[in-house]
Structures are given as structure tokens and as C-alpha cells.
C-alpha positions, 0 to 999 in steps of 0.5 A: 304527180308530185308537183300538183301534190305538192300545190294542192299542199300549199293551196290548202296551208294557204286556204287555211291560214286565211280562213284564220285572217278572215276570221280575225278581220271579221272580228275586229271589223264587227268590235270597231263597227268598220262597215257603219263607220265607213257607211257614216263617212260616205253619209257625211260626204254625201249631205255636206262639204268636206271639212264644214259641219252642216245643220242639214246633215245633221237633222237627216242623220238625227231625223228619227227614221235614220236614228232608229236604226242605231244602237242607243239611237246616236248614229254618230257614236253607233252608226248602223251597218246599212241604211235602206235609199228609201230611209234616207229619202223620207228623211231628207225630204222631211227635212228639206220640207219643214219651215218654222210654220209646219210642212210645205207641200209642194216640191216647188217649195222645196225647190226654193228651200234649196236655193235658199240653202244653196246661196250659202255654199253653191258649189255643195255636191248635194244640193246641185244634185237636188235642184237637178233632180228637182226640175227632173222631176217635173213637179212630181214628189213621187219622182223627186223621192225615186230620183234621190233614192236612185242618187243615194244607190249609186252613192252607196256603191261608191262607199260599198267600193271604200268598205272593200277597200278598207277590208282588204288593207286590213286583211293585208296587214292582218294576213302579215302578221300570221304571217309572221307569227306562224313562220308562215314562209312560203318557200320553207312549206314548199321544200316540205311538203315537196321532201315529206311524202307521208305529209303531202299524201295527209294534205291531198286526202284532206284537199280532197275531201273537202273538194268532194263535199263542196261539189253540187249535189254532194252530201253537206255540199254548199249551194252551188257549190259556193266556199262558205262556212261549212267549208271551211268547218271541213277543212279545219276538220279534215287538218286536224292531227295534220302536222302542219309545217308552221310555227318557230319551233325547229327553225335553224336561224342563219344570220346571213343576209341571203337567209333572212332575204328568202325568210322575209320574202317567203312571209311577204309571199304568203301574207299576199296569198292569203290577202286574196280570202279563203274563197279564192283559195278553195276554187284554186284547190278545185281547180288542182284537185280536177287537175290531178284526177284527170291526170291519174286517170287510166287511159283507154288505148283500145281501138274499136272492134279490137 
């Protein structure tokens, strides 16, 4: 029993520490508009040739129904969060379908306005993709606006797997340096939630209480059981007067290289687990809270009829 005591400990430390990354990456990512950031490369990627600047990338990003959506209406300097497939659509036919002399109508005109543009870059991603959808679409302007809608989608998911991975780098180094600066070592919180008996029960009461909360159908439990928000209120609730074994403070350096070695490696350990988001955690401390419960429950070794 001590040993799960001692992980469900951890696990909560850990959960802990990543809510507080999470929180700060959240922060950060919202005041340096990461995810339109990212949203406004993928956009940039999709309409023109890496590293040329393009007049028709830069009419759909400005086309009015794109920049309603910024902040101050610049989607460069605030680009938005997200952009619904069938904005970017009406944008892009829009302007593939304006000339000099008004609106065309056909798409067999827009057909020509392609190849028109593709003659001076014929291997530009976007426009191979148009006249494929184009003579997909069989003169259909409906299914010509489905089919870059669908394009656009799939193009998202790409950019979508770019924002995660951006966030999970940030989460890393953001992770690190809590890490760090709250003496954060793996190997220092298991030796004492391990030695304090009075610190491990505190812990598994506070893992357990929150565990019980999360669970369907529970009083103040989230959605199907989920990790969010209201978890972790409780779980900062449920740490609070918990002497938690963080910080510099008492910490008796040693200046040999074994010392240092295990120091720096238990930072490295905990900044990875915590990397791995408050979510995570909270369904391993489900897992070894069942675990627990199931092993101190009393077993029944009476036959029948005896």
C-alpha cells in the first residue's frame, strides 16, 4: 500500500504543476495570438508559393468577409483564431471571379482565370488543386465551392497538427522552467512522500477527493467524467495548507558531480511528465485511486452455506 500511496502522491504533485504550466502557456499563447498566428501561415501556405508574395493571397486575406473576423479588420497584424471553409470559399471564388469588367459567372471562366494565373507559376500548390477541382466539378459552381471547402478542411487539419505541435514545445520549455524554479525533482518528491507518512496520507485524501468528485454522476462532477476546469479548482482546493515538498528553501546542495547529475535529471524527468497536460494526469490518479480501493478492500473468504 505504501508504494501506490506513494505514486497517487506524485501523480497529484504532477497534476498540479501542470495545471500551473497550462495555465501560463494559455496565457501566453492568447497575448501572442499562437493559434491565429499559426492559422495565418497555414492560410499563407495554402494560396501562394513559399517565400513569393502574391497578389491573390493577399485580396482573399483582405476580401471583407476574411477581415471581418480580425481584430481592427488586419488579419495580418490580428489575424483570427479560426476561419469557417465556407468564408474562405466565398472569398476565394470572389476573387477568382472578378476582372476589370465586373463579375464572371461561369465557372468555365474561372477555369480560364487559373490558367491564366497559373502560367506564371504552374507548379503553385493552389492553383493545381483549382483546376483539378474545377474539372471535378463538371461546370457545377456549387460543387466547385463544396470541393475547395472540403480542400480547405483537410488543409486545416494539417495546420490544426502545426498549433499542437507548437503548443507542446512551448508546454515543454514552459514545463522546465517550473521545473526549475520550483526545485521541482522527481527523485527529491518521491524519497519524501515515501519517508513522510503524515504528507502521503494528506496527499491520497486530497487525490481522493477530487477523484471521487470527477466521477459520473457525482455531485459537481464534470461531463463524463472529463478533467476540466472544475477539476482542477478542486484539486488547488483540496492542496491548500498541504505542505507540498517544492521549492529551494532547506535544500542542502552538494557540489559533486553525482549530486548535480540526479538533481538535473529529476528536473528533466518532472518537466517531461508534466508536458504530458493536467488531463493525463488526472486519468492516471483515476487509474491508482481504483487501484488502491480495490486492494484495500476486505475480502470475502466464505464458502456458501457455511
Amino acid at each position: 500500500m505504501p508504494l501506490i500511496e506513494s505514486c497517487i502522491a506524485v501523480c497529484l504533485i504532477i497534476a498540479f504543476l501542470s495545471i500551473v504550466c497550462s495555465a501560463i502557456q494559455e496565457a501566453i499563447a492568447k497575448e501572442t495570438r499562437m493559434r491565429g498566428r499559426c492559422l495565418l501561415d497555414g492560410l499563407q501556405n495554402l494560396l501562394r508559393t513559399p517565400g513569393q508574395a502574391d497578389a491573390l493571397c493577399t485580396r482573399v486575406l483582405r476580401h471583407p468577409l476574411v477581415a471581418s473576423l480580425a481584430m481592427d479588420g488586419d488579419v495580418f497584424k490580428n489575424p483570427p483564431s479560426a476561419i469557417h471553409g465556407t468564408v474562405f470559399a466565398d472569398a476565394l471564388i470572389h476573387e477568382l471571379a472578378s476582372t476589370s469588367g465586373g463579375v464572371v459567372a461561369t465557372l468555365q471562366d474561372i477555369r480560364q482565370r487559373l490558367a491564366a494565373l497559373s502560367k506564371d507559376d504552374p507548379a503553385r500548390p493552389i492553383l493545381v488543386a483549382l483546376l483539378e477541382i474545377t474539372e471535378r466539378s463538371k461546370g457545377d459552381i456549387q460543387a466547385f465551392r463544396g470541393r475547395i471547402i472540403e480542400h480547405f478542411d483537410h488543409v486545416m487539419d494539417r495546420v490544426g497538427g502545426w498549433y499542437r505541435r507548437r503548443v507542446a514545445r512551448s508546454l515543454g520549455i514552459i514545463a522546465f522552467v517550473v521545473a526549475c524554479a520550483t526545485n521541482a525533482d522527481l527523485f527529491h518528491i518521491s524519497r519524501a512522500v515515501w519517508t513522510n507518512a503524515s504528507l502521503r496520507a494528506a496527499l491520497n485524501q486530497a487525490a481522493e477527493g477530487v477523484v471521487a468528485e470527477d466521477r459520473p454522476g457525482a455531485p459537481g462532477a464534470n461531463p463524463a467524467g472529463t478533467s476540466g476546469p472544475t477539476s482542477a479548482e478542486r484539486l488547488r482546493a483540496a492542496l491548500e495548507g498541504v505542505p507540498l515538498p517544492l521549492g529551494w528553501q532547506g535544500e542542502t546542495w552538494k557540489c559533486d558531480g553525482p549530486f548535480l547529475a540526479s538533481k538535473f535529471l529529476g528536473i528533466v524527468i518532472t518537466a517531461a511528465a508534466m508536458s504530458l497536460g493536467a488531463p493525463f494526469w488526472f486519468d492516471v490518479l483515476r487509474m491508482l485511486v481504483s487501484v488502491r480501493g480495490k486492494a484495500a478492500a476486505p475480502k470475502d473468504d466464505s464458502l456458501p452455506g457455511t
